[in-house]
C-alpha positions as YAML, in Angstrom:
chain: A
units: angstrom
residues:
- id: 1
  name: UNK
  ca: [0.00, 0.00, 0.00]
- id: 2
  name: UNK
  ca: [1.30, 3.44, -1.18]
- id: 3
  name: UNK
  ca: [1.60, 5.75, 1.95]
- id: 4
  name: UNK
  ca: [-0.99, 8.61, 1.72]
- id: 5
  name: UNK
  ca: [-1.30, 11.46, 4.24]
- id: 6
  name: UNK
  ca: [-4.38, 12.53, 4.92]
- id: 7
  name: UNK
  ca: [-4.89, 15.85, 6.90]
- id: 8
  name: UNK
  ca: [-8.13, 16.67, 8.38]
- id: 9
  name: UNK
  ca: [-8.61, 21.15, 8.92]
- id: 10
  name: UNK
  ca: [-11.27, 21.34, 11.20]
- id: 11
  name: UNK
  ca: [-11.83, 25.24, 10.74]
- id: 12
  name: UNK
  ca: [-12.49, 24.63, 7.10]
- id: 13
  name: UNK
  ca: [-16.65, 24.04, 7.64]
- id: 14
  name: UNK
  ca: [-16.21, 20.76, 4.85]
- id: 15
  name: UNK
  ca: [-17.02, 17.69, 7.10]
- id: 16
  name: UNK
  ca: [-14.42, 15.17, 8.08]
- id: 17
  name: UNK
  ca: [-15.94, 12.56, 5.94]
- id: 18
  name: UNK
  ca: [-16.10, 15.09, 2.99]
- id: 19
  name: UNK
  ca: [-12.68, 15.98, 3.33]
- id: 20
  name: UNK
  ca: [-11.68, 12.51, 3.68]
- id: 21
  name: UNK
  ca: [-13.53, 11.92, 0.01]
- id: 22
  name: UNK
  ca: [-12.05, 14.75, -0.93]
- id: 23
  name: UNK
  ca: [-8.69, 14.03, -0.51]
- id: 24
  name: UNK
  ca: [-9.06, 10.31, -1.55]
- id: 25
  name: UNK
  ca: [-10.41, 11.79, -5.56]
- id: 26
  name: UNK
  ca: [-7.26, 14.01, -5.36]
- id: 27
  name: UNK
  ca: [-5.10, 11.21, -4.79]
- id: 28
  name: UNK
  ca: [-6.68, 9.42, -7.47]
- id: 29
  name: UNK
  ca: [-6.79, 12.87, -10.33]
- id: 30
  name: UNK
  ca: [-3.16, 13.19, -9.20]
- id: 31
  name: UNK
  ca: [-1.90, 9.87, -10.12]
- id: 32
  name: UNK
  ca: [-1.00, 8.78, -6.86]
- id: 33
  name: UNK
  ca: [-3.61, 6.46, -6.38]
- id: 34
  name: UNK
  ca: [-5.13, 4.06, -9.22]
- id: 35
  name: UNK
  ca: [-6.60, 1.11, -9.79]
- id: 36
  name: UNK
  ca: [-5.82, -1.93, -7.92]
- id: 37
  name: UNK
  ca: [-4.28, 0.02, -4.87]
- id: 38
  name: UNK
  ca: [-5.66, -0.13, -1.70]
- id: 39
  name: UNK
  ca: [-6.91, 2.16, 0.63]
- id: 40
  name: UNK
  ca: [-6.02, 2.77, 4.36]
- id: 41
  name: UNK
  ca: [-8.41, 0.19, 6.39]
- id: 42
  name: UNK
  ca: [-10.87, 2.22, 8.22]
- id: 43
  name: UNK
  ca: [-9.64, 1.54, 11.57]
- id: 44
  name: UNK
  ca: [-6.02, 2.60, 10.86]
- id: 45
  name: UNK
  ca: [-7.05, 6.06, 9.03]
- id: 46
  name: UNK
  ca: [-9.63, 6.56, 11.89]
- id: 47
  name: UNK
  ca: [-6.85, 6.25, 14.00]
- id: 48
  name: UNK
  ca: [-4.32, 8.14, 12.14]
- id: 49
  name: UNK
  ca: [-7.33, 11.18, 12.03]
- id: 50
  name: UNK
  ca: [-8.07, 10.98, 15.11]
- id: 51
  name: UNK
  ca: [-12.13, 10.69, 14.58]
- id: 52
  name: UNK
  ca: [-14.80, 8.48, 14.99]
- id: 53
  name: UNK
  ca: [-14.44, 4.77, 12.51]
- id: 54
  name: UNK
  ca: [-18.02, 5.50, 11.16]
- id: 55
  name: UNK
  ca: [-16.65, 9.01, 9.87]
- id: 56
  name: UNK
  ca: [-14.49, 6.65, 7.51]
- id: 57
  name: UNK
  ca: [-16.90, 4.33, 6.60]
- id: 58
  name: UNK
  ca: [-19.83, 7.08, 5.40]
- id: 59
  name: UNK
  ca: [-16.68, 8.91, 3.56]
- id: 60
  name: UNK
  ca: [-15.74, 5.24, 1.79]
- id: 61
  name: UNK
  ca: [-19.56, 4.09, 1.18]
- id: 62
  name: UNK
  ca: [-20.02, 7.48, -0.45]
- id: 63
  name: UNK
  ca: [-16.84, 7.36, -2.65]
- id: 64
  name: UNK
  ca: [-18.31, 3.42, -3.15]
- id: 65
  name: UNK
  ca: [-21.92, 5.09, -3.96]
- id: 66
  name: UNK
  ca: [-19.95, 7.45, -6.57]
- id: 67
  name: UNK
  ca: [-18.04, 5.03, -8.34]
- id: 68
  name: UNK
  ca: [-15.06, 6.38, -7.19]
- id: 69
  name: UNK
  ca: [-13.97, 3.42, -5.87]
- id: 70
  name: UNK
  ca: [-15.16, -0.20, -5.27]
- id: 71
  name: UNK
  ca: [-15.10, -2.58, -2.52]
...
């Protein structure tokens, strides 16, 4: 797995999930992501973001429910 940072601003108004997606489609437009890699499991970016596991699985359903990526 490719190490990604993710960084969470929480004076920015976006929701953590959001800026979670966010990030992830960046990561992806930028190259640094593509097919076949894997994502951070949910506990360990939870972890890493300090925030609640269900923040990180509404942000990855939603990427899921976009097509964005798959499971």
């Amino acid at each position: 797995m490719k190490p990604l940072f993710y960084q969470i601003d929480p004076h920015s108004g976006l929701p953590v999930y959001r800026q979670v997606m966010d990030q992830t489609k960046h990561y992806i437009a930028s190259g640094a992501l593509v097919t076949g890699d894997q994502l951070p499991s949910i506990r360990d970016l939870a972890t890493r973001l300090s925030v609640n596991p269900a923040t990180i699985v509404k942000a990855y359903n939603e990427l899921q429910n976009e097509g964005v990526m798959e499971n």
